[in-house]
Backbone as a printed PyTorch tensor [residue, N CA C, xyz], in Angstrom:
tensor([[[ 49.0490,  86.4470, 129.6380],
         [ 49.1330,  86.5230, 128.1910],
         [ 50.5050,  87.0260, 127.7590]],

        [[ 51.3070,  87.8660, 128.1370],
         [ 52.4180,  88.4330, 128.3960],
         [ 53.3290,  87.2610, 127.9020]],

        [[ 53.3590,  86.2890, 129.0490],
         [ 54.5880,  85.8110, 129.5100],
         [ 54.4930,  84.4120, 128.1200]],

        [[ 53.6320,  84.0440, 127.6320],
         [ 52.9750,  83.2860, 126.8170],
         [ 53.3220,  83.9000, 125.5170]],

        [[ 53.0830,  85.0500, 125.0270],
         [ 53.6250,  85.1620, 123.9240],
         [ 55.1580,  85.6410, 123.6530]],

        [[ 55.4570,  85.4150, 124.5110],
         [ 57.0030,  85.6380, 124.3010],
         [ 58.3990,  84.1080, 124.2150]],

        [[ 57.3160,  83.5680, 124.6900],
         [ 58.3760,  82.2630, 124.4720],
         [ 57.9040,  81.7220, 123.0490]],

        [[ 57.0450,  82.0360, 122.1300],
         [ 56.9970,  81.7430, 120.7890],
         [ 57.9660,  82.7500, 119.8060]],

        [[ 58.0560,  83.8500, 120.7380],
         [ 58.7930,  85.2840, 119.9260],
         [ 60.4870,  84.8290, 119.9020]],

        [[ 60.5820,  84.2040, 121.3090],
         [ 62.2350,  83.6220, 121.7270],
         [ 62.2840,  82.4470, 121.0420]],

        [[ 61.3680,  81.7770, 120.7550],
         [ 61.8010,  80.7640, 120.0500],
         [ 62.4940,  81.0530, 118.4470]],

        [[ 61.2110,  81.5570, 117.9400],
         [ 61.9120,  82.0470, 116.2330],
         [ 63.0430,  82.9090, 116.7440]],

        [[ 63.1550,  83.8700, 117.6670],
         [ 64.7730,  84.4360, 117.4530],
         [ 65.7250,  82.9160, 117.9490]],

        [[ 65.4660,  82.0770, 117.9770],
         [ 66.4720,  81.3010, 118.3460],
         [ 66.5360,  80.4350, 117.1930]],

        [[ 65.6040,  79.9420, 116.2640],
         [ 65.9430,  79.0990, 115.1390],
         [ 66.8660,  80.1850, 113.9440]],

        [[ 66.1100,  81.5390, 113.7800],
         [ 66.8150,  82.2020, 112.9170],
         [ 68.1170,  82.7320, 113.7840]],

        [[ 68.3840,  82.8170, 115.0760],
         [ 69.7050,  82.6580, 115.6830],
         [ 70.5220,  81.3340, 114.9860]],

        [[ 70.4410,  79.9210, 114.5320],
         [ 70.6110,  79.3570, 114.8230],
         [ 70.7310,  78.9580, 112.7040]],

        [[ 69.9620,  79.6140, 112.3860],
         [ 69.9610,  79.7620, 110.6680],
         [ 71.2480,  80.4310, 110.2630]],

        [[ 71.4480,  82.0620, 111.0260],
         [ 72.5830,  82.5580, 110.5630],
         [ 73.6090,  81.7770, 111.1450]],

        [[ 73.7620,  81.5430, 112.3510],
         [ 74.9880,  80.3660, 111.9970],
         [ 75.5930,  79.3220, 111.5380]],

        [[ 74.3360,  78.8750, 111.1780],
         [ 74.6770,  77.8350, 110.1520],
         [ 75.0630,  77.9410, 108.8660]],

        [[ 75.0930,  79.1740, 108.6600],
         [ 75.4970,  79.7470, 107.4060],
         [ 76.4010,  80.8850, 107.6250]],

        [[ 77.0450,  80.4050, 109.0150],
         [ 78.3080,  81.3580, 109.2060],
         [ 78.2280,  83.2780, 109.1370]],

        [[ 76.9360,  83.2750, 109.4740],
         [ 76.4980,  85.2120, 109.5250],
         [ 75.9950,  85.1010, 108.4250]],

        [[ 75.5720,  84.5430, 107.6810],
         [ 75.2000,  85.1420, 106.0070],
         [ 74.2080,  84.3680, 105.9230]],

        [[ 73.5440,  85.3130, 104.8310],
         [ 72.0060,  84.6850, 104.3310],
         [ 72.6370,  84.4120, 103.0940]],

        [[ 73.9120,  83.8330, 102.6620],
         [ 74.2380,  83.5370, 101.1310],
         [ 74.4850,  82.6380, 101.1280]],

        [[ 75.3110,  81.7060, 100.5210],
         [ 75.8240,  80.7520, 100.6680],
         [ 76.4730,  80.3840, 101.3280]],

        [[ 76.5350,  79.1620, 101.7650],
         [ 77.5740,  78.5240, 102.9890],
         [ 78.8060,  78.4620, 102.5100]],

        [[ 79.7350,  78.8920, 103.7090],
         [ 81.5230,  78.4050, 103.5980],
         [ 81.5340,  76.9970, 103.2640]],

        [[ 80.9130,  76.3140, 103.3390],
         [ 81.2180,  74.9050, 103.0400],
         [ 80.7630,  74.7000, 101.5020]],

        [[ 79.8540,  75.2710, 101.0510],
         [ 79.5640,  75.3790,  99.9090],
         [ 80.8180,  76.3360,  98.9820]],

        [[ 81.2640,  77.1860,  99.2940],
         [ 81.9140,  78.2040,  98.6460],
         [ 83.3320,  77.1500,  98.4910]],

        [[ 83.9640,  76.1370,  99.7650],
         [ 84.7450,  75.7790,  99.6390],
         [ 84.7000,  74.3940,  98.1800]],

        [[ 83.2930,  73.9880,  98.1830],
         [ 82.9660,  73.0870,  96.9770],
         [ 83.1090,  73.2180,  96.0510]],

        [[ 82.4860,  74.7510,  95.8510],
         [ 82.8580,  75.6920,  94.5720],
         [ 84.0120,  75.9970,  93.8470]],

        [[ 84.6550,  76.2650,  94.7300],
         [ 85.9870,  76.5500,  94.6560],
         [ 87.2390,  75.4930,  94.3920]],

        [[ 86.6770,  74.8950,  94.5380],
         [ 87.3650,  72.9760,  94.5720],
         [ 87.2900,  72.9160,  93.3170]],

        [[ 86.5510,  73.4890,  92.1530],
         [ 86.5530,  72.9880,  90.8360],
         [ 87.1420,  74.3500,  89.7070]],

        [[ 87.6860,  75.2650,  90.4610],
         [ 88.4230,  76.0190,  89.8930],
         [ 90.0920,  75.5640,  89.4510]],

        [[ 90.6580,  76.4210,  88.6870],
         [ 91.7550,  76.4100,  88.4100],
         [ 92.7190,  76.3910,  89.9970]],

        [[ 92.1600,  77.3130,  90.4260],
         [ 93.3380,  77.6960,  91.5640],
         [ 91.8540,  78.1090,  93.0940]],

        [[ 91.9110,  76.7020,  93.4660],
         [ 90.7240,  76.4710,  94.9860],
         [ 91.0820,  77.9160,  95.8930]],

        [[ 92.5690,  78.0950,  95.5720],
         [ 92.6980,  78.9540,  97.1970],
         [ 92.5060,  80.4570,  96.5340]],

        [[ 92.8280,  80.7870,  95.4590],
         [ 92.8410,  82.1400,  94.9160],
         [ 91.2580,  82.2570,  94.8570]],

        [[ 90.3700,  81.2460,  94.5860],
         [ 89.0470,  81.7420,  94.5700],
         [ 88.3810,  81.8830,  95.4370]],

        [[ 88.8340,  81.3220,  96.9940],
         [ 88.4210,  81.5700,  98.4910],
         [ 88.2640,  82.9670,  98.3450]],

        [[ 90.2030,  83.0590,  98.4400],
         [ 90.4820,  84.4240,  98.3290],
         [ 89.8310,  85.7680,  98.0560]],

        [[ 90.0820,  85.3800,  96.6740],
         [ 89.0960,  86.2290,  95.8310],
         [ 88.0000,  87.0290,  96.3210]],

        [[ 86.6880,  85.5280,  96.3680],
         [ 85.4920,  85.6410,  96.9190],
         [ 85.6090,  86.2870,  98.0660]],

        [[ 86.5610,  86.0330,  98.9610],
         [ 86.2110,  86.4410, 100.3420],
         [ 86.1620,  87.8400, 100.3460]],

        [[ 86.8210,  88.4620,  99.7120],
         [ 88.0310,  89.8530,  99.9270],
         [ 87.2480,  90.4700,  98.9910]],

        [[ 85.5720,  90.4340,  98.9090],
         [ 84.5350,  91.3100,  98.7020],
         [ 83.5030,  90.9120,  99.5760]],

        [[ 83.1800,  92.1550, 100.0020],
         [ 81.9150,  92.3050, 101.4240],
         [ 80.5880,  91.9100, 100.8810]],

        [[ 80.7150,  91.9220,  98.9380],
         [ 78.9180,  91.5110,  99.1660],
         [ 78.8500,  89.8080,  99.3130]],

        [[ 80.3110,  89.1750,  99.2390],
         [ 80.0590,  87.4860,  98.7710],
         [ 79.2470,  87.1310, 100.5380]],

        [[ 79.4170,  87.9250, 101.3610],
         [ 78.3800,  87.0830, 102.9360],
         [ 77.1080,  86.9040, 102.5360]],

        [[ 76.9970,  87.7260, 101.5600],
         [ 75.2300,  87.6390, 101.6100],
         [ 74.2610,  87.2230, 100.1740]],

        [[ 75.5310,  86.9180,  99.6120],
         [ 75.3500,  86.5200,  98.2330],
         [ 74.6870,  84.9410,  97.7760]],

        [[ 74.3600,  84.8460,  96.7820],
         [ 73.9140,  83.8690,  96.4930],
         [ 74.2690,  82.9770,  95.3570]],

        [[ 74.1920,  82.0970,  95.0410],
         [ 74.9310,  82.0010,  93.8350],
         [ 74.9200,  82.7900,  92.1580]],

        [[ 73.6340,  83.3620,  91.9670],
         [ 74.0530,  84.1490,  91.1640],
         [ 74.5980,  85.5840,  91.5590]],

        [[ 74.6400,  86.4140,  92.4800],
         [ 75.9210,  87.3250,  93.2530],
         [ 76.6290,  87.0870,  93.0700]],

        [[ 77.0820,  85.4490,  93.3630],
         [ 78.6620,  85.2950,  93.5790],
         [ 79.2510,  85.2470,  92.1930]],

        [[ 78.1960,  84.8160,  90.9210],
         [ 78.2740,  84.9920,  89.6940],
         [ 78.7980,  86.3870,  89.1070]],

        [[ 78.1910,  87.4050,  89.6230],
         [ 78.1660,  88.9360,  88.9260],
         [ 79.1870,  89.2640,  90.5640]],

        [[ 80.0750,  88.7650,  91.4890],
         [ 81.2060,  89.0760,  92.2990],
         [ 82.6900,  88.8540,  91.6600]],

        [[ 82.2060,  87.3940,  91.1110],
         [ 83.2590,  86.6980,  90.2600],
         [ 84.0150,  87.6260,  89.1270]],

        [[ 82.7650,  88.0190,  88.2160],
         [ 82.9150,  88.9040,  87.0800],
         [ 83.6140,  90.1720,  87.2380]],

        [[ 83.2520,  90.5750,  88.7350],
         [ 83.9170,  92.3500,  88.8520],
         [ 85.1290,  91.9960,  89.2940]],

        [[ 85.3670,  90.7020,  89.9290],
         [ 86.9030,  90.7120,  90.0960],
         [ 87.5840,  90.4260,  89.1180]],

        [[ 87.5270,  89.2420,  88.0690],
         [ 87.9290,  89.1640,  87.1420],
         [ 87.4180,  90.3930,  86.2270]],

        [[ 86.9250,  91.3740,  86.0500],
         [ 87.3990,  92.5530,  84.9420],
         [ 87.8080,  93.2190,  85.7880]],

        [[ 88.4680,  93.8450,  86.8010],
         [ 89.2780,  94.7710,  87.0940],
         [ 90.7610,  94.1170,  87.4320]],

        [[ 90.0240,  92.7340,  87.3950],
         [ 91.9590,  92.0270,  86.9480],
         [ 92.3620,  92.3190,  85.6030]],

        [[ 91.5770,  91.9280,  84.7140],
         [ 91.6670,  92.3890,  83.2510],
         [ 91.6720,  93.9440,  83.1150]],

        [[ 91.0290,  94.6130,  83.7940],
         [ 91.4050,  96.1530,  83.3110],
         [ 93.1310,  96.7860,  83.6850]],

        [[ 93.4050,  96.1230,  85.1310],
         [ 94.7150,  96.8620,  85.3230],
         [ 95.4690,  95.8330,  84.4320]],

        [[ 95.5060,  94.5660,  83.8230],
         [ 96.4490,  94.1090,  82.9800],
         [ 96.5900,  94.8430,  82.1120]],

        [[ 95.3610,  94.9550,  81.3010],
         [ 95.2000,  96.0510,  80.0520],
         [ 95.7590,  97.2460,  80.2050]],

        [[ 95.6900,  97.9030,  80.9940],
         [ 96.5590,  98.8990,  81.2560],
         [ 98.0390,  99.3400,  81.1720]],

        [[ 98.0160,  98.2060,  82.1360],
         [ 99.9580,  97.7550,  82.8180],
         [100.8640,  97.4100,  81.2380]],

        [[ 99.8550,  96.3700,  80.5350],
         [100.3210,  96.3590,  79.7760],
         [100.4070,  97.2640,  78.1610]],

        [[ 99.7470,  98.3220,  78.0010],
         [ 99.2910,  99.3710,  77.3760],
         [100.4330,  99.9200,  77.6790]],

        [[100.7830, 100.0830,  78.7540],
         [102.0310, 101.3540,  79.4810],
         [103.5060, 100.3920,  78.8020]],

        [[103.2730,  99.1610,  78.6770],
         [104.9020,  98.4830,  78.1690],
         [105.3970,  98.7590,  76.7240]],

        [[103.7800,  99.3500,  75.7830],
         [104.3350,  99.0300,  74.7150],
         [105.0260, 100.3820,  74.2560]],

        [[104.5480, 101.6680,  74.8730],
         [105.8600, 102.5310,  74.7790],
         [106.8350, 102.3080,  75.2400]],

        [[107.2170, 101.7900,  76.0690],
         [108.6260, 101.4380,  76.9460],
         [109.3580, 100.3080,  76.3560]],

        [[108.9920,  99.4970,  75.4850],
         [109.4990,  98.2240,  75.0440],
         [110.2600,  98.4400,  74.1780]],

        [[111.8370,  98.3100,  73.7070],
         [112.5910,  99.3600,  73.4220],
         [113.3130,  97.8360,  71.8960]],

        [[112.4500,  96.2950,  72.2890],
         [112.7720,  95.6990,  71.5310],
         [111.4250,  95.5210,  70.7420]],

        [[111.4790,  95.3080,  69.2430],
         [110.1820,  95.7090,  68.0430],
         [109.8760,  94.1080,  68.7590]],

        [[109.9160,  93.3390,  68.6540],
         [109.1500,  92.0840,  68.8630],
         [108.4860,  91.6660,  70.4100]],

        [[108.6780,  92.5170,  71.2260],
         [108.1340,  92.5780,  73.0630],
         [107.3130,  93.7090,  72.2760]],

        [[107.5680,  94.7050,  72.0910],
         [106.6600,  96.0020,  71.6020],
         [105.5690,  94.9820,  70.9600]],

        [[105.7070,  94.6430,  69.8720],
         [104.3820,  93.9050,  69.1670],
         [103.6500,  92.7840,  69.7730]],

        [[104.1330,  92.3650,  70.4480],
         [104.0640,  91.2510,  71.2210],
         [102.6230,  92.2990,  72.7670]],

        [[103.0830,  92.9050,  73.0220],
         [102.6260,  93.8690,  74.0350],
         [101.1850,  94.5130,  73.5580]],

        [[101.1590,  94.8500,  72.2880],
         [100.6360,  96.1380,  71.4610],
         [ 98.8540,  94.6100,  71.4930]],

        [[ 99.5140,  93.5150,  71.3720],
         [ 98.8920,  92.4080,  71.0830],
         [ 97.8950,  91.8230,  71.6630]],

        [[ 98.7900,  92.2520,  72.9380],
         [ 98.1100,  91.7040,  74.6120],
         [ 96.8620,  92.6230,  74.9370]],

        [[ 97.5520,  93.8030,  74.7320],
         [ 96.8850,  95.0010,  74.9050],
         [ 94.9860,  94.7300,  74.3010]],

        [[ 95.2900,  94.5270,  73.1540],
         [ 93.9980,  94.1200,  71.7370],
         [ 92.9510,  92.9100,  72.7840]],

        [[ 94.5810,  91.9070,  72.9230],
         [ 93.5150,  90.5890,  73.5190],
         [ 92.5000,  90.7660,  74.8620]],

        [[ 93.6040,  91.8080,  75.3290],
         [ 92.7420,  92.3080,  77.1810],
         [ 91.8060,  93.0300,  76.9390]],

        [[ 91.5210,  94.1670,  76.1180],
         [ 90.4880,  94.4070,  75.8550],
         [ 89.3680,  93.5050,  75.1600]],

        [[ 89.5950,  92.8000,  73.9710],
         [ 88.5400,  91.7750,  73.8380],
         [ 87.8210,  90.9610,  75.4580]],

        [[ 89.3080,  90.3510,  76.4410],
         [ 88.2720,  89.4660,  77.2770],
         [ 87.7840,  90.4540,  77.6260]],

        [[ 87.8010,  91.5350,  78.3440],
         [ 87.0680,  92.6950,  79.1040],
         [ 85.6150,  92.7130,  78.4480]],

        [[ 85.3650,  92.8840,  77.3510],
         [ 84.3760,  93.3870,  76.0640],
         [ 83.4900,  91.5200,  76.4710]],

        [[ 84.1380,  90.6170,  77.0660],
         [ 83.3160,  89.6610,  76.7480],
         [ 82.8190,  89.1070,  79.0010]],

        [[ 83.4840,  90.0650,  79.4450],
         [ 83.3940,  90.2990,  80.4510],
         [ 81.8880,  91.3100,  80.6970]],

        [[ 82.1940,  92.2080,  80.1570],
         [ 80.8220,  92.7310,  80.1020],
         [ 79.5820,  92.5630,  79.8080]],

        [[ 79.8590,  91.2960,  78.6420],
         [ 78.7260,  90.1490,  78.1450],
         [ 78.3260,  89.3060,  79.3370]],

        [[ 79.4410,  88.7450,  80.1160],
         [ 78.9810,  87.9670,  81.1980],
         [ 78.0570,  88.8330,  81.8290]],

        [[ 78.0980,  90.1390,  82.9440],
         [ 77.3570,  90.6050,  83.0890],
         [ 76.1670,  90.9700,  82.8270]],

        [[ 75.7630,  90.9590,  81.3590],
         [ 74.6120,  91.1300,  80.6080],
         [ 73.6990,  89.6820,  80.6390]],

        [[ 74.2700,  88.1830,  80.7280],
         [ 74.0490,  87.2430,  80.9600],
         [ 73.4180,  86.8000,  82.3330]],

        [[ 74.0520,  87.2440,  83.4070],
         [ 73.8880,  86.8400,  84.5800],
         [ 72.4180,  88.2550,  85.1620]],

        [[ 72.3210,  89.1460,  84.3290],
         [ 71.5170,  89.3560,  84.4120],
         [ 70.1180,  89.3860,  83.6950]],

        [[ 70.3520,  89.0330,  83.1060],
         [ 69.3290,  88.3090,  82.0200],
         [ 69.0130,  86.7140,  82.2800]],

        [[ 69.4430,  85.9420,  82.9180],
         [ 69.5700,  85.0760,  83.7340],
         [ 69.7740,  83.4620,  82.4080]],

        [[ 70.5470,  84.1290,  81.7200],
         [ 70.9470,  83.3430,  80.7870],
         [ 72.2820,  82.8990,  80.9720]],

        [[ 72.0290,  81.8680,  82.0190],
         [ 73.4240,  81.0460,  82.7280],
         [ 74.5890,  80.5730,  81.1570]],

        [[ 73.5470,  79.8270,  80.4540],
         [ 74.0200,  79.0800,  78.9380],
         [ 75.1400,  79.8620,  78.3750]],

        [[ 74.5390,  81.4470,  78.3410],
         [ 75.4730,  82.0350,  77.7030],
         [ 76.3500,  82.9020,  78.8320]],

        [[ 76.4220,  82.8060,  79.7470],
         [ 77.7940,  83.0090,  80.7990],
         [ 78.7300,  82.3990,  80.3580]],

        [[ 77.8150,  81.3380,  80.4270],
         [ 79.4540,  80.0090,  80.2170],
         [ 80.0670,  80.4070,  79.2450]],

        [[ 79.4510,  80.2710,  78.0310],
         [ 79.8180,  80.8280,  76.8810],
         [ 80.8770,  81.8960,  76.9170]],

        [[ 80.4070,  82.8220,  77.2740],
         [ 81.2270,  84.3260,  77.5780],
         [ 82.1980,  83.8530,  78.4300]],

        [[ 81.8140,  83.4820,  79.3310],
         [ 83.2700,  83.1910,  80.4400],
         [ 84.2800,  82.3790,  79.4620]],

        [[ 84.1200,  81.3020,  78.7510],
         [ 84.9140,  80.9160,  78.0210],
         [ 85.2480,  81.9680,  76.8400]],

        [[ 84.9920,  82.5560,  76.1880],
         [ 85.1260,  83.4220,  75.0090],
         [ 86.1270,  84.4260,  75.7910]],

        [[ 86.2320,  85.2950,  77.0810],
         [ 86.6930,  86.0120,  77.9740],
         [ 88.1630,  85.3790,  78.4410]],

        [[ 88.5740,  84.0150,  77.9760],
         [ 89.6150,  82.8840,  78.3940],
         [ 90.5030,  83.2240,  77.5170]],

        [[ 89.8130,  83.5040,  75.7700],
         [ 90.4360,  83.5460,  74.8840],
         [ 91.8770,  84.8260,  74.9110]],

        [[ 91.2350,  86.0240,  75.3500],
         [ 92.3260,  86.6560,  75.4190],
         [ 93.7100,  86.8550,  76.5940]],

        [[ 93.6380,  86.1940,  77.4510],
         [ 95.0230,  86.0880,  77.9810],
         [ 95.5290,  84.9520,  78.4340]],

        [[ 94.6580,  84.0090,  77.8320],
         [ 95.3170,  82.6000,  77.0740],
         [ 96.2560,  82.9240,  75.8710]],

        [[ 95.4830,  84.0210,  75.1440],
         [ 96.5420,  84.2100,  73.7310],
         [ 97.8940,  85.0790,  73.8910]],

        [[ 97.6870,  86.1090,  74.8250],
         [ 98.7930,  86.7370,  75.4140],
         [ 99.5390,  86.2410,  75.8650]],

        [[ 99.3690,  85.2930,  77.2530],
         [100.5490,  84.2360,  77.6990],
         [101.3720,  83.4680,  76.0630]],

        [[100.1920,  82.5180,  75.5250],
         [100.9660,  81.9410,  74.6610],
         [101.6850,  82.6080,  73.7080]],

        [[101.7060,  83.6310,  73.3440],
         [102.4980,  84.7740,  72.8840],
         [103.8390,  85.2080,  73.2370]],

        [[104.2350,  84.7520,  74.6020],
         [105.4700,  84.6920,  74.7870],
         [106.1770,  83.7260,  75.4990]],

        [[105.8720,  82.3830,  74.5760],
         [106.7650,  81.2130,  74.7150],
         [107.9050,  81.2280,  74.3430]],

        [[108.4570,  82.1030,  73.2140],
         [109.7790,  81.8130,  72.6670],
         [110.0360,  83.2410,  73.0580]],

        [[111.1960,  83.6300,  72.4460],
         [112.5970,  84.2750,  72.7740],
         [111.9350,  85.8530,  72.0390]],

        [[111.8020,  86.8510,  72.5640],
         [112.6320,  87.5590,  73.5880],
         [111.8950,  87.5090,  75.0640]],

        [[112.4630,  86.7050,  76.2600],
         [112.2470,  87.2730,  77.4680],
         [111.0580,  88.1460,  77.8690]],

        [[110.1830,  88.2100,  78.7940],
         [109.7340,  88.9270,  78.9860],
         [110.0750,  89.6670,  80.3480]],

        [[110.5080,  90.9480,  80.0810],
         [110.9330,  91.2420,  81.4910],
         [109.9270,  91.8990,  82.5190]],

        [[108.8010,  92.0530,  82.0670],
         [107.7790,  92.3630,  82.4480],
         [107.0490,  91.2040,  83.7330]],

        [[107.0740,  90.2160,  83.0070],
         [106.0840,  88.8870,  83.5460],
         [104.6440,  89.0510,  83.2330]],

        [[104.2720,  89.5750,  81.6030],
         [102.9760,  89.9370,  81.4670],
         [102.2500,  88.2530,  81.7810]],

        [[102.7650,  86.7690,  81.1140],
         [102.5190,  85.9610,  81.3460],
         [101.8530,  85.3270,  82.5820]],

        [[102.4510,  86.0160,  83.9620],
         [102.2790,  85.4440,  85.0160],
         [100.6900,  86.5600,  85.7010]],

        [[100.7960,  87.0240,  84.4160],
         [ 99.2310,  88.3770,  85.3780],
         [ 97.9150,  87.2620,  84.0200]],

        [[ 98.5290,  87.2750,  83.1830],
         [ 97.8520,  86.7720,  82.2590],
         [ 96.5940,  85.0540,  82.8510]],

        [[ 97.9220,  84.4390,  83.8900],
         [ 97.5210,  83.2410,  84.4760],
         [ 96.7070,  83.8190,  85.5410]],

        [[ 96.9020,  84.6830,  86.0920],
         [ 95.8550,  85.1640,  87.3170],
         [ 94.5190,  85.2360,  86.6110]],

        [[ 94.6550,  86.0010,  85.8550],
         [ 92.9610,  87.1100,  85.1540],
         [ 92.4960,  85.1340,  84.5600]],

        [[ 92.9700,  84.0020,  83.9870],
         [ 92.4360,  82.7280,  83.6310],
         [ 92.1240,  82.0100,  84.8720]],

        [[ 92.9680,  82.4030,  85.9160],
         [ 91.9290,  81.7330,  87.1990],
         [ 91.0920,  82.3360,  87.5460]],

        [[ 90.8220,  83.6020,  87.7040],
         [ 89.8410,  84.3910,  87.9130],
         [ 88.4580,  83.9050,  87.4910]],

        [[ 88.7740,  83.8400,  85.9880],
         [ 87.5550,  83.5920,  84.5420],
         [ 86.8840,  82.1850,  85.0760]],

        [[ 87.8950,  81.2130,  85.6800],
         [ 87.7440,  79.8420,  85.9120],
         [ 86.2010,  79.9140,  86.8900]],

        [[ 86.5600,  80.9670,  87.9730],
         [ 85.6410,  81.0710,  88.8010],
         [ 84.0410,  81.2350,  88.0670]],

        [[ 84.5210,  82.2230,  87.0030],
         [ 82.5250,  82.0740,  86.5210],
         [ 82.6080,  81.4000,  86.0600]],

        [[ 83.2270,  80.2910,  85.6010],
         [ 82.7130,  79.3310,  84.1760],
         [ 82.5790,  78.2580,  85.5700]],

        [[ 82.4210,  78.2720,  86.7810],
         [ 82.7550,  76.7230,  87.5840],
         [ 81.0330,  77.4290,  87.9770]],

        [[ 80.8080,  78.7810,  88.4430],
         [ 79.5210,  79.4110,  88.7480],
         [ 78.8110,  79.2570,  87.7310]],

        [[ 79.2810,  79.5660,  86.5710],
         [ 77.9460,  79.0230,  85.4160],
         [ 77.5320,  77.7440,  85.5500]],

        [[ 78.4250,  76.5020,  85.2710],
         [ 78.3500,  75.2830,  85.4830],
         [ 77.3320,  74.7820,  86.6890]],

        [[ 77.0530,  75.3730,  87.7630],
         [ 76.1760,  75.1320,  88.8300],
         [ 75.1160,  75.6620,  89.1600]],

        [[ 74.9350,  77.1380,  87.9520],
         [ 73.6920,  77.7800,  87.9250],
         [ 72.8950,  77.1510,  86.4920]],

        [[ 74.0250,  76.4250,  85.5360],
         [ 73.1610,  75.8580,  84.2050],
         [ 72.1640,  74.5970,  84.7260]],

        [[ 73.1400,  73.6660,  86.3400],
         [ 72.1270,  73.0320,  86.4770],
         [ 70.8750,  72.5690,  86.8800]]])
């Protein structure tokens, strides 16, 4: 009886041997999936990235990777908000100063609509993620476009501005696949 119930016991450790690798160690979503995902972002490799370079995305699922997405994109948005908070005392020309003071307003709005996403994804109201994730676009879309013309920015608030919109890209590509 022994020897009999153990080759049914070795068997399931060998299919669920054989489950986690197929899903690369994780009970979340597959790398091959994440790479699909990611294919419909702004920027495919920053959202590998991203995703990867948090420990809960192995075991995540797609709504995880939803509320993973979100904490990276608002603590991209919080140190912008910041960084850029700190320029507008230092900005020694009135039109970068206002220009700054501006950004500042807009980073806090996406943040404020960042936190909505969260409230969404847990409420499991994908509809209005999207929503929010787009509404969350609005403010450092408006900051970048804010300094198209002349004076210079010597900062490069523009080029943090394009990060925190690929970021955002990531939940609005995760909403898009949890709306359907």
């Amino acid at each position: 009886m022994g020897s009999s119930s153990v080759i049914p016991l070795s068997s399931m450790l060998m299919v669920l041997l054989l489950v986690l690798l197929n899903n690369n160690g994780s009970l979340g979503i597959a790398s091959t999936e994440l790479q699909e995902l990611c294919s419909t972002t702004q920027d495919p490799g920053l959202c590998v990235q991203a995703l990867n370079s948090d420990p809960r995305t192995a075991a995540a699922d797609l709504k995880g990777l939803a509320q993973i997405s979100i904490d990276l994109a608002k603590a991209n948005a919080t140190d912008t908000a910041t960084f850029v908070a700190s320029l507008v005392g230092q900005a020694s020309d009135p039109e970068l100063k206002l220009r700054y003071q501006s950004c500042a307003t807009d980073f806090n709005s996406c943040i404020d609509s960042l936190d909505s996403c969260t409230k969404a994804v847990s409420s499991g109201d994908f509809s209005g993620l999207q929503s929010q994730s787009s509404a969350s676009l609005d403010g450092p879309v408006s900051c970048r476009d804010s300094f198209q013309g002349p004076p210079d920015d010597p900062a490069h608030v523009s080029d943090k501005c394009q990060i925190t919109e690929r970021l955002i890209s990531i939940i609005s590509a995760i909403a898009k696949r949890l709306i359907r």
